[in-house]
C-alpha positions in Angstrom: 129.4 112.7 95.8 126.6 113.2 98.5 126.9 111.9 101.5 124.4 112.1 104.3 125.5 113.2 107.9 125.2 110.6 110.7 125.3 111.3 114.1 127.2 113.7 114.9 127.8 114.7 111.1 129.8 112.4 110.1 129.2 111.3 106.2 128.6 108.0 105.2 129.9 106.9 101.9 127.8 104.8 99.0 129.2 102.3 96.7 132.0 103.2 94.6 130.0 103.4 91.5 128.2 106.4 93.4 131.4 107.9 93.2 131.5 108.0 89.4 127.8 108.3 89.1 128.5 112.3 90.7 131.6 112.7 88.6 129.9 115.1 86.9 128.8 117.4 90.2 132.6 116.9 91.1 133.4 119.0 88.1 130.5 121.5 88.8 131.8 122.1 92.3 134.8 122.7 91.9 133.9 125.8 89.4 131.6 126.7 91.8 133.9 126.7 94.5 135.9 129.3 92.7 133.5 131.7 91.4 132.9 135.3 92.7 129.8 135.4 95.1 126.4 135.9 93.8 124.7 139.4 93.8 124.7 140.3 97.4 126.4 137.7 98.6 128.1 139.9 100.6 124.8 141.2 102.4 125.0 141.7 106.4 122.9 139.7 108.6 119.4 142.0 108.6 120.0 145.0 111.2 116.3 144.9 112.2 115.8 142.2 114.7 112.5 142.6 116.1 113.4 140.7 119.1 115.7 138.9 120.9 118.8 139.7 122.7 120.5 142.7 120.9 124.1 140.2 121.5 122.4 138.1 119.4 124.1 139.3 116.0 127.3 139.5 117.5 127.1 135.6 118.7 126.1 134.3 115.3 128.7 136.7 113.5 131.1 134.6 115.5 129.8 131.3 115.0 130.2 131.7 111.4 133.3 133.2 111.3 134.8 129.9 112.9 138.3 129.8 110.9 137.5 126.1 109.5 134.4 127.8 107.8 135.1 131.3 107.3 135.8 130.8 103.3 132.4 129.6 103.0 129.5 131.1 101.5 126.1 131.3 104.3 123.2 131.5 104.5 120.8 131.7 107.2 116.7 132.6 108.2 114.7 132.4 111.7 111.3 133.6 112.3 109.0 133.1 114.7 106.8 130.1 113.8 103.4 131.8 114.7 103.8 135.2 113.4 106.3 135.0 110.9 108.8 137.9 112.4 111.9 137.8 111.5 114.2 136.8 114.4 117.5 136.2 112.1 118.4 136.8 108.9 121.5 136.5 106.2 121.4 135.8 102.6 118.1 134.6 103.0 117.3 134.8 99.4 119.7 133.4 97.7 120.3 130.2 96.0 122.0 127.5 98.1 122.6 123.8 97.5 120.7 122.1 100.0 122.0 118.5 100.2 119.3 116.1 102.0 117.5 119.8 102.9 116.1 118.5 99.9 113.9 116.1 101.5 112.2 118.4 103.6 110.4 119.2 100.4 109.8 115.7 98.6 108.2 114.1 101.8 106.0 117.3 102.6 104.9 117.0 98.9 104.3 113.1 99.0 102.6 113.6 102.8 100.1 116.3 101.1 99.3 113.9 98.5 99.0 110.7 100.0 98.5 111.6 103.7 99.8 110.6 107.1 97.6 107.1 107.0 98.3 106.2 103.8 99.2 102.4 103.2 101.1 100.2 100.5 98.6 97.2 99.8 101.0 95.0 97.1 99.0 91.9 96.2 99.5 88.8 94.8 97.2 87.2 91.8 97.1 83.9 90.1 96.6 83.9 86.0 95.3 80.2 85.5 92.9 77.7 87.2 94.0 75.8 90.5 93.0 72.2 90.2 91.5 70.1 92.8 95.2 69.1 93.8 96.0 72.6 94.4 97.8 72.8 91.3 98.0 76.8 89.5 98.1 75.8 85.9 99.4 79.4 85.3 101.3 82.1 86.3 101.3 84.0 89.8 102.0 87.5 90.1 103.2 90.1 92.1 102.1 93.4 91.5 103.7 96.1 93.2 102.9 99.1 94.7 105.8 101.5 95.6 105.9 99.6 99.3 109.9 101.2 100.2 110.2 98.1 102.6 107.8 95.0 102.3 107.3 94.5 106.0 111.4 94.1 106.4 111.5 97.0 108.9 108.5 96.6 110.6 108.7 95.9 114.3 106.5 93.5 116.8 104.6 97.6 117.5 104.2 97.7 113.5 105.9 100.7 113.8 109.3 101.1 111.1 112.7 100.4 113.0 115.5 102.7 112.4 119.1 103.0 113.1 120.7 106.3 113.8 123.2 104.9 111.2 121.8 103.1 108.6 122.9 100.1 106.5 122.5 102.0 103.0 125.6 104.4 104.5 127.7 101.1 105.5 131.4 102.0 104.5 131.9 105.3 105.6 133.1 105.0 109.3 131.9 101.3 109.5 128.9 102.5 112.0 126.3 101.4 110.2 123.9 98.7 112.1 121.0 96.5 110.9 117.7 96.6 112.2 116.4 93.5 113.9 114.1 92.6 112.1 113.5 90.3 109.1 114.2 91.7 106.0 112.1 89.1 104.1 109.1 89.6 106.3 106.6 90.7 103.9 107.5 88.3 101.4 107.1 85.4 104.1 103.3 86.5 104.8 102.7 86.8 101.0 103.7 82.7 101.0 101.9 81.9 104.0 98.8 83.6 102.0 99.4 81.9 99.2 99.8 78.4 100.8 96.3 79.4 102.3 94.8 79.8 99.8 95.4 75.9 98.4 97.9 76.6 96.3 100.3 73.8 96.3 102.4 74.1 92.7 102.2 76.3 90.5 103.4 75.3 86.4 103.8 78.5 85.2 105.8 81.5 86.0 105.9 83.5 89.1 106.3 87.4 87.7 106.9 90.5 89.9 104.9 93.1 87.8 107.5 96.6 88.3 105.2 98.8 86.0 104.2 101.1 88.1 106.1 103.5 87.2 109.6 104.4 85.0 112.9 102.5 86.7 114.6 106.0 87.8 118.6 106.6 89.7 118.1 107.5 93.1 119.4 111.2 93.3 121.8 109.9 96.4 124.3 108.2 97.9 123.5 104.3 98.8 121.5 102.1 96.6 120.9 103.5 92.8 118.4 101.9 91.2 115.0 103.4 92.0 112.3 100.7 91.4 108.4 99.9 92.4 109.6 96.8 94.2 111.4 97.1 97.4 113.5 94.1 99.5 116.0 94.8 101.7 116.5 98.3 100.1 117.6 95.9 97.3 120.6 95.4 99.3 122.1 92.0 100.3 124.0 92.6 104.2 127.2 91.6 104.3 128.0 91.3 108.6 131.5 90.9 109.2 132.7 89.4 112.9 136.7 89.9 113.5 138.4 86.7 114.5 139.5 86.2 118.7 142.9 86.9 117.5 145.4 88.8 114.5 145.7 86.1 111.8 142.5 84.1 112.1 139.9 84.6 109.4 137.0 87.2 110.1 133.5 85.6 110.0 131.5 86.9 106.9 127.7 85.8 106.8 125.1 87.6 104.6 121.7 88.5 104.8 119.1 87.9 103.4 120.5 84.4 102.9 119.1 83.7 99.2 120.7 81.8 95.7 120.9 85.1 94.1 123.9 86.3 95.0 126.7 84.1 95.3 129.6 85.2 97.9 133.5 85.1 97.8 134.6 85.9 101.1 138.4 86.3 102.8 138.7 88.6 105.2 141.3 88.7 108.1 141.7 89.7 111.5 144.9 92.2 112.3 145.6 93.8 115.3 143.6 95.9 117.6 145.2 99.1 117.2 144.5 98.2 112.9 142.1 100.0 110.6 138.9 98.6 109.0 139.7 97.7 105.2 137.0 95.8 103.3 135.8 96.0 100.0 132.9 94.4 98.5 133.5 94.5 94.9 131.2 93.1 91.7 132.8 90.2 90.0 130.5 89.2 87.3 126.9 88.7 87.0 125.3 88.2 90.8 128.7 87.3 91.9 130.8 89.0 94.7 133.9 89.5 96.1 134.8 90.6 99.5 138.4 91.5 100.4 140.1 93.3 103.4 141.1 93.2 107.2 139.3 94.0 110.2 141.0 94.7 113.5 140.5 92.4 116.3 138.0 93.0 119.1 135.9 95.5 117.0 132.3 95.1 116.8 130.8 93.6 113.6 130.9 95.4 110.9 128.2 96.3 108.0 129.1 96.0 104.3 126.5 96.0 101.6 126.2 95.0 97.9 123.3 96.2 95.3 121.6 94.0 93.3 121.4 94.5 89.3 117.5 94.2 89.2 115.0 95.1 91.8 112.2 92.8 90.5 114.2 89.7 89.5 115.5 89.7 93.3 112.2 90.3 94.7 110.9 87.1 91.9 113.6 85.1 93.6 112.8 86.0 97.0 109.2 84.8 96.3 109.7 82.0 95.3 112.2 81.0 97.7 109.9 82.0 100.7 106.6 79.7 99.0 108.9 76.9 98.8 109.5 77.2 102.5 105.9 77.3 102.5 105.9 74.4 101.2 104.9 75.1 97.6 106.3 73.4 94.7 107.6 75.8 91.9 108.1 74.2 88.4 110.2 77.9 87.5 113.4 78.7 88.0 114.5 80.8 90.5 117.7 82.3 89.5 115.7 83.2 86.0 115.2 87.3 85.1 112.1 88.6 85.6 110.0 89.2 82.8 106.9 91.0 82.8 106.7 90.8 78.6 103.5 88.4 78.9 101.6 90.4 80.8 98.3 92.2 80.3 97.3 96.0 81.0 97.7 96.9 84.9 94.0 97.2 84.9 93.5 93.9 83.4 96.1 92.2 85.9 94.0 93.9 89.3 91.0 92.0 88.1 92.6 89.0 88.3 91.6 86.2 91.5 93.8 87.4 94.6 95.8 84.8 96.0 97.5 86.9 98.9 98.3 90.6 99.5 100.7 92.3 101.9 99.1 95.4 103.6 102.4 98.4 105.5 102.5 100.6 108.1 101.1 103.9 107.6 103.2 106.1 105.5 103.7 108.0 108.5 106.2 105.6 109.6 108.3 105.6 106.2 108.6 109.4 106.8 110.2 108.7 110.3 112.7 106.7 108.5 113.1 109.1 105.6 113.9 111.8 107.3 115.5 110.2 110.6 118.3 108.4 109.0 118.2 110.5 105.6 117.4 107.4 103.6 118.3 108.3 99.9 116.6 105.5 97.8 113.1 106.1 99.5 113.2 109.7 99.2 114.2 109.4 95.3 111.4 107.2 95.2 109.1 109.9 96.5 108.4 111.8 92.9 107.8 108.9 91.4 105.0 107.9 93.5 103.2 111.4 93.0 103.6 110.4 88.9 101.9 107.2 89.7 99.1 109.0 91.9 98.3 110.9 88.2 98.9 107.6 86.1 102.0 109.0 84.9 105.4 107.0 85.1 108.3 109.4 84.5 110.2 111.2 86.7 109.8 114.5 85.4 106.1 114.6 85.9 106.9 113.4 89.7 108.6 116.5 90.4 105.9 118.5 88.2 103.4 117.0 90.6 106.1 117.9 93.4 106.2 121.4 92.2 102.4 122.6 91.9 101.8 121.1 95.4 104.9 123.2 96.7 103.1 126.2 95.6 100.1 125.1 97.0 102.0 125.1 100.4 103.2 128.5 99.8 106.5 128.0 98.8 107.4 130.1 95.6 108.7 128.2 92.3 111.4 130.5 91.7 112.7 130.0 94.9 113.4 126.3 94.6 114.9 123.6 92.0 115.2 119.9 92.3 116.2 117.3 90.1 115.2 114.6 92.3 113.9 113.7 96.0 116.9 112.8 97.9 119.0 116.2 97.3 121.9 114.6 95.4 121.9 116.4 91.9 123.0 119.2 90.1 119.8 120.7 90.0 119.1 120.9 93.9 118.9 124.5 95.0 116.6 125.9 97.4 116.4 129.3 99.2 117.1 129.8 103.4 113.2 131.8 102.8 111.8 128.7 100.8 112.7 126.4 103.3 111.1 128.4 105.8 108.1 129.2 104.3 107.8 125.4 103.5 108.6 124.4 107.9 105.9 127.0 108.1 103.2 126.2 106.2 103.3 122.5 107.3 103.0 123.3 110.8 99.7 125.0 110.2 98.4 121.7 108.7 96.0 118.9 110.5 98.7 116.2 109.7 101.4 118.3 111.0 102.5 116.0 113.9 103.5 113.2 111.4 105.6 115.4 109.8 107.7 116.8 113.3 107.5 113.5 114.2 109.8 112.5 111.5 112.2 115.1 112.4 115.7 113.9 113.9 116.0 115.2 117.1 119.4 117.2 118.0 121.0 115.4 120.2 119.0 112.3 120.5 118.4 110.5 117.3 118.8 110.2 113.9 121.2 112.3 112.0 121.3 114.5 114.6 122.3 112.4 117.7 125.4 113.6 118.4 125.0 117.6 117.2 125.0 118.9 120.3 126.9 117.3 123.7 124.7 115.4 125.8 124.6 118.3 128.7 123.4 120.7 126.0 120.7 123.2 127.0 119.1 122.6 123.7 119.4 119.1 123.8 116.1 118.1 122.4 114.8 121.2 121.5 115.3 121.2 117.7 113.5 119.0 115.4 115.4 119.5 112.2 116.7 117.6 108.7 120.2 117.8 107.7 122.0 118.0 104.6 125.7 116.8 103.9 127.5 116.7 100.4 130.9 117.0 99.6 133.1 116.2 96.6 136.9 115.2 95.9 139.0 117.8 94.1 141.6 115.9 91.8 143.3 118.6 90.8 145.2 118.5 94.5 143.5 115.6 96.2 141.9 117.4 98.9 137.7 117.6 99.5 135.4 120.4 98.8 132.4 120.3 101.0 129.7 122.1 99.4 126.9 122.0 101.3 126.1 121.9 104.8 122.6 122.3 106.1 120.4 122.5 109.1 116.5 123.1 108.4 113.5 122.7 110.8 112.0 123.9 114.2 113.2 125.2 117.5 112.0 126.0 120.8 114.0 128.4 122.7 114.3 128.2 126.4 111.4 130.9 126.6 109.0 128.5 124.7 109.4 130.5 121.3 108.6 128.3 118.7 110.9 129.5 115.4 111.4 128.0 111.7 114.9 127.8 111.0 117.3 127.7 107.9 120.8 126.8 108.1 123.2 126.7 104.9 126.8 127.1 104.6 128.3 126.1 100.7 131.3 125.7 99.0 133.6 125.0 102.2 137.0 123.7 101.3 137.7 121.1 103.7 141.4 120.5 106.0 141.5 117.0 105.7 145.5 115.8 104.9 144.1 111.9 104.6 144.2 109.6 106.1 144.7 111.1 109.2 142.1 113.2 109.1 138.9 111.3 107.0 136.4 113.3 105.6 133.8 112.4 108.3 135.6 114.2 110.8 135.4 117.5 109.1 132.0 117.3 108.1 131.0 116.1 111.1 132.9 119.5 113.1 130.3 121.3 110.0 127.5 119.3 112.0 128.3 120.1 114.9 128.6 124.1 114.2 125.3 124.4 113.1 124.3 122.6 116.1 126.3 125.2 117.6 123.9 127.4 115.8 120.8 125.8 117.7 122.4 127.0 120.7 122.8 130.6 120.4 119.0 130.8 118.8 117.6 128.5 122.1 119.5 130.6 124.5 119.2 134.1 122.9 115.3 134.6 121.7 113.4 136.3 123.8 109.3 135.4 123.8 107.3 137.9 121.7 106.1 141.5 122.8 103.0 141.2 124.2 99.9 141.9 121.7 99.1 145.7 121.9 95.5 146.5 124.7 93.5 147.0 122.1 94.1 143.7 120.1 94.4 141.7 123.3 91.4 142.8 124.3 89.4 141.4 121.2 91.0 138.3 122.1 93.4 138.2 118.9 96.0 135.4 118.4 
């Protein structure tokens, strides 16, 4: 399954349906793992490095012959930002899976065709007449608009809030944390907007239209179900408190606090020294279950479960928050959403607005993106370049994707996705791609949103705890990670088959370089449980931070422009 590294590298894992949604990349790694190498797989790092420290070789040769790692297959490329010479390079050409790598590409593609300032504007219209009692003698709509958070992250700046781990990797090492913030934020100023506008009841039905594009799997870990409408990350929280004391009942409380899911909790407290063991499990239709045991004196814990339709949560949501409002609904709430009555999308705009719910700038979804490696916004990603064209389908997402990938430089042939998160079969990229892609967007105007985005090693995002904290290149790399890993049946152990490290560095001469990191098929030492997963990925992590090292400390500045072309003032 893929699972995205955390600080310090550690994976979180996704529901356990994620588990048997990748069942079929299991089987694909494993043969993978035990093929021969491809052609030149055995290549030598390049013997013509134009500058540098000539140790430098020597100290990456024994980076990646660390004994943990030294079965796996790398793959490596540095340059020099501005120039393009080659500072570093190994199997640069070849095909590697690039886990979350992936979404260097998808948010590059949907920040070229939308742009940094882009925002969601999802409004709300009324089909009917409002009488001089304020009654809507019709239906009242929703129509959205791709929006990946309806206002639930956004702080009192209006910038997106972030946590290094977020709650759509809950379950993993139990680090997940919420953001404080409410999650029903946007749908609360869509009621206050509608209760402004004198509507007091409405008879008919309140929709959510979802048609702007295709439903689609997210093509990662977390939440599965890729829709236009976005609460919560269609999650409901589930914040578990131990008890003071081993044998006392945990507290379990749930948020957003709404009638469509209904909750059976028991959960106990054990001792201190006790591991977490909670499951929330499905147990019919909206109905939960949460089981397990929590050790005493541990911080809350974050559990999640996924609701089985996007728009029919949202539709409840709705009308829950007008009610608050202060508006009487004649509908159901618990009722499925139904959009079956409902005219052509063009037909519905022209329709009297009744409210409208305006985000951030896109800008700030890319921060979360790419900060905390959010899966379900990033599989979102293709699908909004199909709707940009008016198509709906996934495939001509990543068609769009594609042609403005080559308009960026990056050659088809080096690259293959199947999605925009980097959780499927199709995902491979190569270490030259990824550089020429970290190269071209730093010659573009909107360039800073992009960097901006980055996780920085050793401070935030997926990369806080890369490097230690007295690291000389603490803070000099702004780079996205990748993390995905499988479980081998045949013996019970873990293959990890990719690990990846892609972005910018500045050395400790002020060098600016375009890095690729990729290190495949890595068969991992973890004799469970006392040993998880996330520990051995997370040592992965921290070698190619590792990596960062050597190229901050070892990269010399440039030779100096030859007389002649200094002289006519060349760059």
């Amino acid at each position: 399954m893929q699972a995205e590294s955390t600080p310090g590298g550690t994976p979180q894992r996704g529901r356990p349906t994620d588990t048997r949604r990748c069942s079929g990349i299991r089987a694909i790694a494993a043969i993978l793992a035990i093929l021969p190498p491809l052609a030149g797989a055995t290549a030598q790092e390049s013997p013509a490095k134009k500058a540098g420290s000539s140790q430098l070789p020597d100290r990456v040769q024994a980076v990646l012959e660390t004994a943990s790692f030294a079965k796996g297959h790398w793959g490596l490329l540095v340059v020099d930002r501005k120039t393009g010479e080659t500072v570093y390079e190994r199997n640069a050409d070849q095909f590697f899976a690039p886990a979350s790598v992936t979404k260097l590409f998808s948010t590059a593609a949907a920040l070229v065709e939308l742009g940094a300032d882009h925002r969601f504007q999802t409004p709300v219209v009324r089909r009917g007449e409002v009488d001089a009692q304020g009654s809507l003698h019709g239906d009242l709509i929703l129509i959205a608009q791709g929006d990946l958070a309806m206002g639930g992250r956004t702080g009192p700046d209006g910038r997106l809030l972030f946590k290094d781990v977020d709650h759509t990797y809950s379950g993993g090492a139990w680090t997940s944390e919420l953001v404080a913030t409410d999650p029903l934020a946007g749908m609360e100023h869509l009621a206050r907007e509608v209760q402004a506008a004198g509507i007091k009841r409405i008879t008919g039905e309140v929709i959510v239209d979802d048609r702007l594009f295709d439903r689609a799997p997210s093509s990662g870990s977390g939440p599965e179900r890729v829709s236009p409408i976005v609460v919560n990350d269609n999650l409901v929280d589930v914040v578990i408190q131990a008890g003071k004391a081993p044998g006392e009942p945990a507290t379990v409380s749930f948020s957003p606090l709404t009638q469509y899911v209904s909750m059976d909790a028991q959960v106990e407290t054990i001792a201190a020294d006790g591991e977490v063991d909670v499951k929330v499990e499905e147990a019919g239709s909206r109905r939960f279950t949460v089981r397990g045991r929590v050790p005493a004196g541990r911080a809350a814990i974050v559990a999640t479960c996924e609701v089985d339709d996007p728009a029919s949560f949202a539709r409840t949501l709705l009308i829950e928050a007008l009610r608050r409002h202060g508006v009487r609904i004649d509908a159901s709430p618990l009722a499925q959403n139904s959009g079956a009555s409902l005219p052509a999308a063009s037909t519905l705009k022209a329709l009297p607005k009744v409210a409208e719910y305006t985000s951030p700038p896109f800008r700030e979804f890319l921060r979360v993106i790419l900060k905390v490696s959010h899966n379900l916004h990033a599989s979102t990603l293709p699908m909004l370049l199909a709707a940009r064209k008016g198509e709906r389908s996934l495939k001509a997402g990543l068609k769009r994707e594609g042609e403005l990938l080559k308009g960026l430089g990056v050659d088809p042939k080096a690259i293959s996705f199947g999605g925009g998160a980097g959780g499927t079969q199709s995902d491979m990229v190569t270490p030259r791609a990824a550089v020429t892609l970290l190269r071209a967007m730093a010659a573009r105007p909107d360039f800073n949103a992009y960097d901006a985005a980055l996780p920085v090693l050793g401070r935030d995002g997926t990369l806080a705890k890369a490097v230690a904290d007295d690291s000389p290149a603490r803070g000099h790399a702004h780079a996205k990670t990748g993390t995905f890993y499988v479980n081998n049946d045949l013996d019970g152990t873990t293959l990890m088959t990719s690990k990846a490290l892609a972005g910018y560095l500045e050395t400790a001469t002020g060098r600016q370089l375009a890095f690729a990191f990729f290190i495949n098929n890595v068969p991992l030492d973890v004799p469970k449980p006392k040993r998880p997963v996330s520990t051995a990925t997370g040592e992965a992590g921290k070698l190619l931070g590792k990596l960062c090292e050597v190229f901050y400390a070892d990269s010399e500045a440039p030779a100096p422009a030859p007389a002649a072309e200094a002289a006519a003032g060349g760059k």
